[in-house]
C-alpha distance (Angstrom), angle and dihedral (degrees) to the residues before:
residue distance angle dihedral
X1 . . .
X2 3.84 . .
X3 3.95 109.9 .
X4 4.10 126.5 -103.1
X5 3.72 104.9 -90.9
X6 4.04 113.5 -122.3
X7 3.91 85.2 -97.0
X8 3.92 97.5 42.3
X9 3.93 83.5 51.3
X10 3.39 101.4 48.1
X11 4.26 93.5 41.8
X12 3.94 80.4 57.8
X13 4.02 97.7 46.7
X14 4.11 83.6 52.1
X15 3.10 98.7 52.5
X16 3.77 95.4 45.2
X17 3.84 88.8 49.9
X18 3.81 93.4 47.2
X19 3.54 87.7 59.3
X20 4.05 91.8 47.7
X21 3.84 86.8 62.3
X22 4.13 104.9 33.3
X23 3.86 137.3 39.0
X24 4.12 87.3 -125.3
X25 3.54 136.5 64.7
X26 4.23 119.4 -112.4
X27 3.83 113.5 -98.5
X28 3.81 118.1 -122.6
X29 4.18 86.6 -94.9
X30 3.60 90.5 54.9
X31 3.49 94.3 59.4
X32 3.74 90.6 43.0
X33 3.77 90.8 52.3
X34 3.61 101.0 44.6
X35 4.16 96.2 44.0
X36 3.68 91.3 43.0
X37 3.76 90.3 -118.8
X38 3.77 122.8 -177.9
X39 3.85 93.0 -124.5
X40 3.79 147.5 -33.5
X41 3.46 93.3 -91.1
X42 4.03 97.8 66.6
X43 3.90 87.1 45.0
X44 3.68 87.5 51.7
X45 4.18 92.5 51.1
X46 3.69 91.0 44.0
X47 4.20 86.0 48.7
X48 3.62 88.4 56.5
X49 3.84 93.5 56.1
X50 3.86 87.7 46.3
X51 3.83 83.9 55.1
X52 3.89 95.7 39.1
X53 3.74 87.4 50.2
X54 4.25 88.8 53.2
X55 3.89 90.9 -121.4
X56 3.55 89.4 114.8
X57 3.88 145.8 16.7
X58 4.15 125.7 -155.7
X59 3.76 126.7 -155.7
X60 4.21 88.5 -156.0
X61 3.89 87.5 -171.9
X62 3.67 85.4 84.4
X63 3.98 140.6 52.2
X64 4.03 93.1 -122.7
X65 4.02 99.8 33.4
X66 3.71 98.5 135.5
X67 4.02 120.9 122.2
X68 3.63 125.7 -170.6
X69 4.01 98.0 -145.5
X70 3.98 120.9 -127.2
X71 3.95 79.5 11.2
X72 4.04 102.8 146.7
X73 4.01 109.4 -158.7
X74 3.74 146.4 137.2
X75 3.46 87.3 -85.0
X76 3.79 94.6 68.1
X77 3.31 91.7 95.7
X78 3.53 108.4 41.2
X79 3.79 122.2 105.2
X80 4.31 115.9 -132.0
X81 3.66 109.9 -136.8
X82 3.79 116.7 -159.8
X83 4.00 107.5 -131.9
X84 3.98 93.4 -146.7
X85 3.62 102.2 177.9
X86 4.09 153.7 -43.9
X87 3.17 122.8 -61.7
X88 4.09 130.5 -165.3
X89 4.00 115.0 -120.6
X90 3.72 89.3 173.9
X91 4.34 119.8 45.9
X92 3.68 108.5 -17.3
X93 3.56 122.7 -91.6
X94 3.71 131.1 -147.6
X95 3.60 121.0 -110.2
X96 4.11 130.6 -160.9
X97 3.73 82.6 -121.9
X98 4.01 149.0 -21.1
X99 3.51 104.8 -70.3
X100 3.81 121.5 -93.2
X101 3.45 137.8 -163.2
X102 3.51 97.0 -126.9
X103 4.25 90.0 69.2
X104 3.41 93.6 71.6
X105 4.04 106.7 163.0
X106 4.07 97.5 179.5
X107 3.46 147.5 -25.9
X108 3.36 142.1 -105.6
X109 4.06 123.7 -171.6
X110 3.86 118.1 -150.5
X111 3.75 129.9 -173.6
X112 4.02 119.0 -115.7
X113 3.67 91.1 -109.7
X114 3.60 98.8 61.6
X115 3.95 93.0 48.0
X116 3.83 97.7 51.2
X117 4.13 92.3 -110.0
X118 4.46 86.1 -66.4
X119 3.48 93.2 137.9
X120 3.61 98.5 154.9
X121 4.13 127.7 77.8
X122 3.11 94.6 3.8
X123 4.22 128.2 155.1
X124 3.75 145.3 169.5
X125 3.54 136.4 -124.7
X126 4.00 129.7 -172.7
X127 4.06 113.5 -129.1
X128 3.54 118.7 -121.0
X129 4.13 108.3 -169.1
X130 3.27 146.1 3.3
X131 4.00 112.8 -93.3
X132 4.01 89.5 113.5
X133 3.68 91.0 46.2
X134 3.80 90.4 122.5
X135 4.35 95.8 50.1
X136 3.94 80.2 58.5
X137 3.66 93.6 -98.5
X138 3.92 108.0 140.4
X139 3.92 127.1 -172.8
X140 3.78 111.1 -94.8
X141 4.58 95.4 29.6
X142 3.07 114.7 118.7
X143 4.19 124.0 -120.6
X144 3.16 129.7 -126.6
X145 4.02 116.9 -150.1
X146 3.73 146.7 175.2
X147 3.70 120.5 -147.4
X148 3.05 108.8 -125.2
X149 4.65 119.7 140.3
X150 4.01 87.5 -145.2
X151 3.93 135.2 68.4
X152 3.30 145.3 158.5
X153 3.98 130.1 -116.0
X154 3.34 116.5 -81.2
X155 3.31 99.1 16.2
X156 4.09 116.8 121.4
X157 4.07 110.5 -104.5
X158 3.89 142.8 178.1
X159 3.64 96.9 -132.0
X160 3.70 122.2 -171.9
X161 4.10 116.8 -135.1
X162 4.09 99.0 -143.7
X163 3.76 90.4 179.6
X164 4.38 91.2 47.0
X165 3.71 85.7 20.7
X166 3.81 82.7 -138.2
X167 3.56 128.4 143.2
X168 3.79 129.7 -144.5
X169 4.07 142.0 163.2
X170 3.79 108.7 -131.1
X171 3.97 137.2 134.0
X172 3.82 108.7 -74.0
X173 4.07 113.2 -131.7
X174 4.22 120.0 168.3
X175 3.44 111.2 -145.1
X176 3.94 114.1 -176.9
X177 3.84 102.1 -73.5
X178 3.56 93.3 -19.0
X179 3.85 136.4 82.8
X180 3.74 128.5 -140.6
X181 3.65 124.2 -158.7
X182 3.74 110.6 -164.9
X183 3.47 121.9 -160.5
X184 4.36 116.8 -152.0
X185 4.04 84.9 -136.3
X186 3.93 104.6 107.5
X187 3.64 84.6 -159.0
X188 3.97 93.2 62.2
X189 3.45 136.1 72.5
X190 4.36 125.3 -130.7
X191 3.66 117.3 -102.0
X192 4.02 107.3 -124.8
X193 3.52 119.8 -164.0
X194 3.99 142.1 138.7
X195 3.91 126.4 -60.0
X196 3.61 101.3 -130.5
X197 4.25 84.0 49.6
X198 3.88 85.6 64.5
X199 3.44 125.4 86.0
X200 3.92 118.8 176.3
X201 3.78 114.0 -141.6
X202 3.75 104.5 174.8
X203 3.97 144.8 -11.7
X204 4.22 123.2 -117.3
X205 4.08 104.5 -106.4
X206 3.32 97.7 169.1
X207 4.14 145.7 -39.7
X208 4.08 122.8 -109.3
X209 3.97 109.6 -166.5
X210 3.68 108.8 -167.6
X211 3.86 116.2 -139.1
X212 3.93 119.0 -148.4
């Protein structure tokens, strides 16, 4: 097999070392930054040998895909969580679309603990308002959800508004042949609306504030 060139080699060693001192992989800039590398583009061709060559392996749905292969580290066991979206803990908002999986804007990686062992369809959303204020559930933290289309009440959901086509995070209660949303903001008042308007996209796991 024809040998790493000096760049190739030294791409590889970064990204290795990166992953010494963080719980994430380097994006493509990184690497371009920090190897003084004309633009993303080369570091992307010279990725693709790295993957060719089975040294590495790249999820390119996502910012920080990159996977140094047979690479044992803390991060073996931590689950990546694709952060699809925003959604609105406060009055719904309208979105282009319900959320998919295949908009994935970053990642976040989580260890088992902190999701309850769900390790499966799993997906992130970033909070916009304060109507959950008082579950804990700030503007600007990110939730954590499992997909799921059923719930119980009083559990916290992203619901999906067809009728609005709004989405929103609030405490799930059936009522008859009506819906409420509640919000855990004393200072705001539960959305009511019908059943068959209500679509459940995913149920709260947990909450990940980021510190700067």
């Amino acid at each position: 097999m024809k040998k790493l060139t000096s760049r190739q080699q030294a791409i590889l060693d970064f990204i290795c070392a990166f992953l010494d001192n963080n719980d994430f992989p380097p994006t493509i800039r990184d690497i371009q930054h920090e190897l003084t590398i004309s633009s993303t583009s080369v570091v992307d061709y010279n990725l693709k040998v790295l993957e060719q060559r089975n040294l590495i392996r790249r999820n390119k749905n996502i910012s920080r895909g990159i996977e140094v292969v047979g690479r044992e580290s803390a991060r073996s066991s931590m689950i990546s969580i694709p952060v699809i979206g925003q959604i609105a803990a406060g009055l719904p908002i309208p979105v282009p679309e319900a959320f998919s999986e295949h908009d994935v804007l970053s990642v976040i990686e989580l260890g088992p603990e902190l999701i309850r062992n769900h390790t499966e369809n799993l997906f992130a959303l970033k909070v916009k308002g304060l109507s959950m204020i008082d579950a804990f559930i700030n503007d600007g933290d990110i939730v954590v959800l499992k997909q799921t289309a059923t719930c119980e009440n009083g559990e916290t959901v992203a619901v999906w508004l067809k009728d609005e086509r709004e989405t929103t995070l609030k405490r799930f209660y059936l009522e008859g042949e009506r819906v409420r949303l509640q919000p855990e903001n004393r200072t705001m008042e539960p959305i009511y609306t019908r059943a068959d308007n209500v679509e459940i996209q995913g149920k709260l796991v947990c909450v990940h504030r980021q510190i700067d």
